[in-house]
C-alpha positions as CSV (number, residue, x, y, z in Angstrom):
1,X,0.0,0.0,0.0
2,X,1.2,3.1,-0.8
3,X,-0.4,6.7,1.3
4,X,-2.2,8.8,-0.7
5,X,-4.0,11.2,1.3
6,X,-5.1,12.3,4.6
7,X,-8.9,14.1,4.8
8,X,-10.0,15.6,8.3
9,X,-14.0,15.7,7.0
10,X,-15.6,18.2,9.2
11,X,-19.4,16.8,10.5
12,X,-22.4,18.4,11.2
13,X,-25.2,16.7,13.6
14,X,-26.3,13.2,13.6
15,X,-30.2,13.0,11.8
16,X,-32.1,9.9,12.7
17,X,-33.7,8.6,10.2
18,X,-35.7,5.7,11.7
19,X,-35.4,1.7,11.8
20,X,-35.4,-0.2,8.4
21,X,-35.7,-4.5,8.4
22,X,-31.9,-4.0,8.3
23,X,-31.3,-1.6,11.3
24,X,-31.3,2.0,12.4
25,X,-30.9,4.5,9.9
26,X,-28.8,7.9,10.4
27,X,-27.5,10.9,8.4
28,X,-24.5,12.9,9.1
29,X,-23.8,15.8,7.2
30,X,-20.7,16.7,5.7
31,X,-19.6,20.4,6.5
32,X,-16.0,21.4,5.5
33,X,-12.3,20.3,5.6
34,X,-9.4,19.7,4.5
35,X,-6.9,17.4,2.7
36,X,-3.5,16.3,1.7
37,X,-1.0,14.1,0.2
38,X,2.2,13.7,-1.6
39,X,0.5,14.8,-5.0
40,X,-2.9,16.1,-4.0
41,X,-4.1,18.8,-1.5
42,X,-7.2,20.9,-0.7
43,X,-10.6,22.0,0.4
44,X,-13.4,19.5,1.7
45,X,-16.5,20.4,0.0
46,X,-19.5,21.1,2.2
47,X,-22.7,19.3,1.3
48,X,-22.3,15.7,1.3
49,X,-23.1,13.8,3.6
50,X,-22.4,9.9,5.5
51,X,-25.2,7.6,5.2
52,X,-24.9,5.4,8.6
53,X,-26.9,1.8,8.9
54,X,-26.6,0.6,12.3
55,X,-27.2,-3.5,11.6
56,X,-29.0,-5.4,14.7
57,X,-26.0,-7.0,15.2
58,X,-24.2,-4.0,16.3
59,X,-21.8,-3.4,13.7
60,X,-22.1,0.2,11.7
61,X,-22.1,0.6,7.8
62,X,-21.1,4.0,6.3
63,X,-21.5,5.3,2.9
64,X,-20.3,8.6,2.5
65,X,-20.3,10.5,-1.0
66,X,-18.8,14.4,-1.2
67,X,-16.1,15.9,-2.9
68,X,-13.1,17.7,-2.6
69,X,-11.4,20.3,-4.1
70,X,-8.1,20.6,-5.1
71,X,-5.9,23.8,-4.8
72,X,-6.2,23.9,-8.4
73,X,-9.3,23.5,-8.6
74,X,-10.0,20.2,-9.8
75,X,-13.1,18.7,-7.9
76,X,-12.7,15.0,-6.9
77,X,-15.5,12.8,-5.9
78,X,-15.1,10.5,-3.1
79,X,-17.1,7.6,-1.9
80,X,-16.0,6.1,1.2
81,X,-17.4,2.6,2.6
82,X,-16.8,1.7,5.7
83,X,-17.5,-1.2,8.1
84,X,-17.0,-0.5,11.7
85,X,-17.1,-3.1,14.7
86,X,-16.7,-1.5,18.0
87,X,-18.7,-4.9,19.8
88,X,-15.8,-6.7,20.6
89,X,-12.9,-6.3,23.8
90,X,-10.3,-5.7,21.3
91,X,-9.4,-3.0,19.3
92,X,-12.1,-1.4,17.3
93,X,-12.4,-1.7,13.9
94,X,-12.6,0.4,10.9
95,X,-11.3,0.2,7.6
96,X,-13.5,1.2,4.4
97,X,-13.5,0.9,0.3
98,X,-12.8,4.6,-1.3
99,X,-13.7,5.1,-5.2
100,X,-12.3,8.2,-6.3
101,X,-13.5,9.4,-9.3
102,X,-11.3,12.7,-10.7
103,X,-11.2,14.6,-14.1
104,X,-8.4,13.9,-16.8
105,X,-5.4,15.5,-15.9
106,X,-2.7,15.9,-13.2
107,X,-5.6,14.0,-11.3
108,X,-6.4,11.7,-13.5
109,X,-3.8,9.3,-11.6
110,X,-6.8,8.8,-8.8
111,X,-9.1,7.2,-11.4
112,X,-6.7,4.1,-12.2
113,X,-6.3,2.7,-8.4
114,X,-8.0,1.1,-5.9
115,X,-8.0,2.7,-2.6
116,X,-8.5,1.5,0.9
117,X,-8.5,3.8,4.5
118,X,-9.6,4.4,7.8
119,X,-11.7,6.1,9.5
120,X,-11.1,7.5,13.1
121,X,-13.4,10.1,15.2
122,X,-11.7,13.4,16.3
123,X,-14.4,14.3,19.1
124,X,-14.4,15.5,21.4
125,X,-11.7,17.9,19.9
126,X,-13.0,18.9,17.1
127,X,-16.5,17.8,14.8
128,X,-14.5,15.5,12.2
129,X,-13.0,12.2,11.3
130,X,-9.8,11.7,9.8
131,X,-9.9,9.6,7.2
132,X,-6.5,7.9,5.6
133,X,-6.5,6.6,2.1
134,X,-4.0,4.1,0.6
135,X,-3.8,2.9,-2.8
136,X,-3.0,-0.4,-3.7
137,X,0.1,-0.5,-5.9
């Protein structure tokens, strides 16, 4: 795996959304941010938002869609999958499927790898999650 960028993904408040068959349903909108890597930096764009199922059996699957901005003003969209399993004694789990989908160009490298992360809370600090992506080379 190689690192290709660090997001802190500023959050606004949790909406419930009610119970489904397959669990409790939540929204958290996505405010702001920032992001960077060795070949890609910039703005969060506010407006998307993380799409939370919390399954009977405890576990938590997130689907978050946004974009971000570059400093050059590319705009990159990023959906982020996550499965996270905080049931157990151990260490608590997190690690998602990112698709990044960016225009031809100096950016056009994001569109021809496959990218996996994490995903860890920054509260009570600060509204956000940090989320680290890593292509697979």
């Amino acid at each position: 795996m190689e690192f290709a960028l660090e997001a802190i993904v500023d959050v606004g408040e949790r909406q419930l959304l009610g119970m489904s068959s397959l669990g409790e349903r939540r929204l958290v909108p996505i405010t702001g941010g920032s992001f960077e890597g060795p070949r890609v930096r910039g703005t969060v764009v506010a407006g998307g938002a993380d799409r939370q199922l919390i399954r009977p059996d405890g576990l938590e699957q997130l689907d978050a869609l946004y974009e971000l901005r570059t400093d050059d003003g590319a705009v990159v969209t990023v959906r982020n999958q996550v499965l996270v399993d905080e049931t157990g004694e151990g260490n608590r789990y997190a690690f998602s499927s990112i698709s990044l989908s960016a225009p031809e160009g100096p950016h056009g490298w994001l569109n021809q790898r496959v990218f996996v992360g994490t995903l860890d809370s920054m509260k009570p600090a600060r509204a956000a999650v940090r989320v680290r992506a890593y292509a697979l080379v």
